[in-house]
Every structure is written in structure tokens, then in C-alpha cells.
C-alpha positions as CSV (number, residue, x, y, z in Angstrom):
1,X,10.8,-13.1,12.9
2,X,8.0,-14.3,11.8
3,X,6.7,-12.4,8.0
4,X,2.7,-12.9,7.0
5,X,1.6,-11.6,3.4
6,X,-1.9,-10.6,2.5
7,X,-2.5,-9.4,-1.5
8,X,-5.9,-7.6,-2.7
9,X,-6.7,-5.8,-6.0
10,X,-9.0,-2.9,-7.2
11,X,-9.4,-1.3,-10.4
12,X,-8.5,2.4,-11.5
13,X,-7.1,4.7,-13.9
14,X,-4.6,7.4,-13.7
15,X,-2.3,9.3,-15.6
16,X,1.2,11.1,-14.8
17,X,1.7,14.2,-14.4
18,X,4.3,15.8,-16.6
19,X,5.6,12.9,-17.9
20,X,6.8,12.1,-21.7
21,X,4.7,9.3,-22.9
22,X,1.6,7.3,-23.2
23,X,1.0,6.9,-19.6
24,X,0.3,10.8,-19.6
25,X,-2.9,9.9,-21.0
26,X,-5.6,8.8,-19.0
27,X,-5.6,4.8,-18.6
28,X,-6.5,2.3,-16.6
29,X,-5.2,-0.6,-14.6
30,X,-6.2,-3.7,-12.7
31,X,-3.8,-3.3,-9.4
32,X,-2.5,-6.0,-7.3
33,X,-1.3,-4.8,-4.1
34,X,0.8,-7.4,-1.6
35,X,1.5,-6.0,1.6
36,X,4.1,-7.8,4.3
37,X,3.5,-7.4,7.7
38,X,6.4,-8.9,10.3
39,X,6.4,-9.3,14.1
40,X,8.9,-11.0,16.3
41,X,5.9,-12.3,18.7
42,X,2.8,-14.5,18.7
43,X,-0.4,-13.7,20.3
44,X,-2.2,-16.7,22.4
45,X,-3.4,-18.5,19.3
46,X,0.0,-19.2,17.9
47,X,-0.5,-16.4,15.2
48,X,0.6,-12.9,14.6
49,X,-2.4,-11.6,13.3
50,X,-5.5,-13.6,11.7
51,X,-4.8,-13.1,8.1
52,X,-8.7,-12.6,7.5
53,X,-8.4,-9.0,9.8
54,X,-5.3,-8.4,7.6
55,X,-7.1,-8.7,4.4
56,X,-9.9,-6.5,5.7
57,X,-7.5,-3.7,6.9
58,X,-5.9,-3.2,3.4
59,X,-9.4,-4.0,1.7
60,X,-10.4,-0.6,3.5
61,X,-7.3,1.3,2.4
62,X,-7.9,0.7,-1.2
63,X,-11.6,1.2,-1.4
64,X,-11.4,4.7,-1.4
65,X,-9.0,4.1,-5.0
66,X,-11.3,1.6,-6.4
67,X,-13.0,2.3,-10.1
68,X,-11.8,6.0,-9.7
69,X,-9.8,8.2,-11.1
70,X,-6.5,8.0,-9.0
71,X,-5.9,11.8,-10.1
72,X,-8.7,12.9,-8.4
73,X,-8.6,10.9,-5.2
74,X,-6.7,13.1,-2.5
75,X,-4.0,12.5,-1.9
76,X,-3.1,12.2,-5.2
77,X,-5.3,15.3,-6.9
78,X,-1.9,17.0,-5.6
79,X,0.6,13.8,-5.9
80,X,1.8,12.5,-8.6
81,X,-0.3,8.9,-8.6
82,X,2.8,6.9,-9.5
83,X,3.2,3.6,-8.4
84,X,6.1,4.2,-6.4
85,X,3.6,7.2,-4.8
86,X,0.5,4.6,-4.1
87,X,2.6,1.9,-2.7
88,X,4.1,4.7,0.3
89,X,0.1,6.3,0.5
90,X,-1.0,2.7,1.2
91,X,1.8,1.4,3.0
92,X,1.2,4.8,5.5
93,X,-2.4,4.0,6.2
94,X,-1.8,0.8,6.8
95,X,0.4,1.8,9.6
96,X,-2.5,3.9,10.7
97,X,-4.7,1.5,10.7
98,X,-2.8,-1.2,12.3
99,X,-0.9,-1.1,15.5
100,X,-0.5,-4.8,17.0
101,X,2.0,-5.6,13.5
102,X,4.9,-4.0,11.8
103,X,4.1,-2.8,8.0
104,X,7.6,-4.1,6.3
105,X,6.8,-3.7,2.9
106,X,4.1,-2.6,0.1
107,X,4.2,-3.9,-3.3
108,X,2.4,-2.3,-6.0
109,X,1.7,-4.0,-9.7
110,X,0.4,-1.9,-12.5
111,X,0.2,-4.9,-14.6
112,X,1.9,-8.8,-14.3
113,X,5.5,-7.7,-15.4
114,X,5.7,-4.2,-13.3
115,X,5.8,-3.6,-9.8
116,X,7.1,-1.7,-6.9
117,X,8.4,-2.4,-3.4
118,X,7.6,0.1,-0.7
119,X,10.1,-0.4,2.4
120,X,10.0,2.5,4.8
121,X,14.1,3.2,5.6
122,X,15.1,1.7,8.6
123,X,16.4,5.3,9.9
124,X,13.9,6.7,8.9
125,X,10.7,8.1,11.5
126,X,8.4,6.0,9.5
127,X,9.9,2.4,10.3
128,X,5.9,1.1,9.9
129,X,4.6,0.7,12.9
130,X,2.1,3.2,14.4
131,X,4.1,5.0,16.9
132,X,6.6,5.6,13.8
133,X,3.9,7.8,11.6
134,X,4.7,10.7,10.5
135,X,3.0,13.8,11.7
């Protein structure tokens, strides 16, 4: 199995939704996103995927949250924008978006010491790959 990484950042703030604490108020956050991709086969180059096409496919997933208001940004004007929340909204469209590689895993990071690992259950229907999204 072969396992290729690809990390991107954006800016935005957010606060939670009925939740006892500071982060209820509106604040901000410079995000680092990591997203693993995995796939058992290599095309005719000796590669999964050209890294540069995977950096470009989650670039495009987190424009649309970039110097917003996460709060406001569908689909989180409905959804709690945790981080546990934005790392399963990205890790989804990434599966949209891509269908030659498996999505294994998102990781989100608020900040250097806090993160969280999106990893789609294994029997589950969204197992991250395309055919698996779902409706």
C-alpha cells in the first residue's frame, strides 16, 4: 500500500455553537489541514498520483473556508463548524473530487498542539473513495 500526504492551510474564524467557553465567541484560526491519500497501485510513471494535482484538489476544497466566517459558510451555517465537523466536510469533498485515490484520512489543526484525525469507518458506506459517497 502505498500512503502519499499533501498539507495546505487557510485562515478563518468560527465559533461553537452552544458550547460553555471561550471558543463560543467569535475567533479566529490559522488551519493546517493534512490529508492522506492510499492506493495499492501505480500509474505508468511509477506514482500514485502527482502530488502537485493533490495539492491543487484540497487547495480547491478549502478556498471556499478561507478568511471567512466558518459559521456562515454552508455547510456549516447549519453545522456545528467544529474541527472534528471540518475535517469529515473536507475529507467528503475530497472524495468528490477525486476518484483515481483512496481518501484515508483528514487531519485538522486549530493551532500547533490541537488536531483531529478524520478516518471514514471501514464499514461504513463512506470508506473514501468516490463510489463510497454518501447520497
Amino acid at each position: 500500500m502505498y500512503r502519499l500526504t499533501v498539507a495546505s492551510q487557510f485562515s478563518a474564524a468560527h465559533f461553537l455553537v452552544d458550547y460553555d467557553g471561550a471558543c463560543s465567541r467569535v475567533h479566529g484560526h490559522n488551519w493546517k489541514i493534512r490529508a492522506r491519500f492510499a492506493s495499492k497501485d501505480l500509474d505508468s510513471q511509477g506514482m500514485v498520483m502527482d502530488l502537485m494535482a493533490l495539492q491543487k484538489s484540497l487547495d480547491r476544497v478549502l478556498e471556499d473556508f478561507d478568511h471567512r466566517v466558518l459559521n456562515e459558510v454552508p455547510p456549516f451555517d447549519r453545522l456545528n463548524p467544529t474541527s472534528e465537523n471540518l475535517a469529515r466536510i473536507i475529507h467528503e469533498r475530497l472524495v468528490a473530487a477525486l476518484d483515481s485515490v483512496d481518501v484515508e484520512s483528514v487531519e485538522v489543526f486549530e493551532t500547533d498542539d490541537f488536531s483531529v484525525i478524520y478516518t471514514p469507518d471501514h464499514d461504513s458506506p463512506d470508506r473514501g473513495t468516490k463510489d463510497h459517497v454518501p447520497r
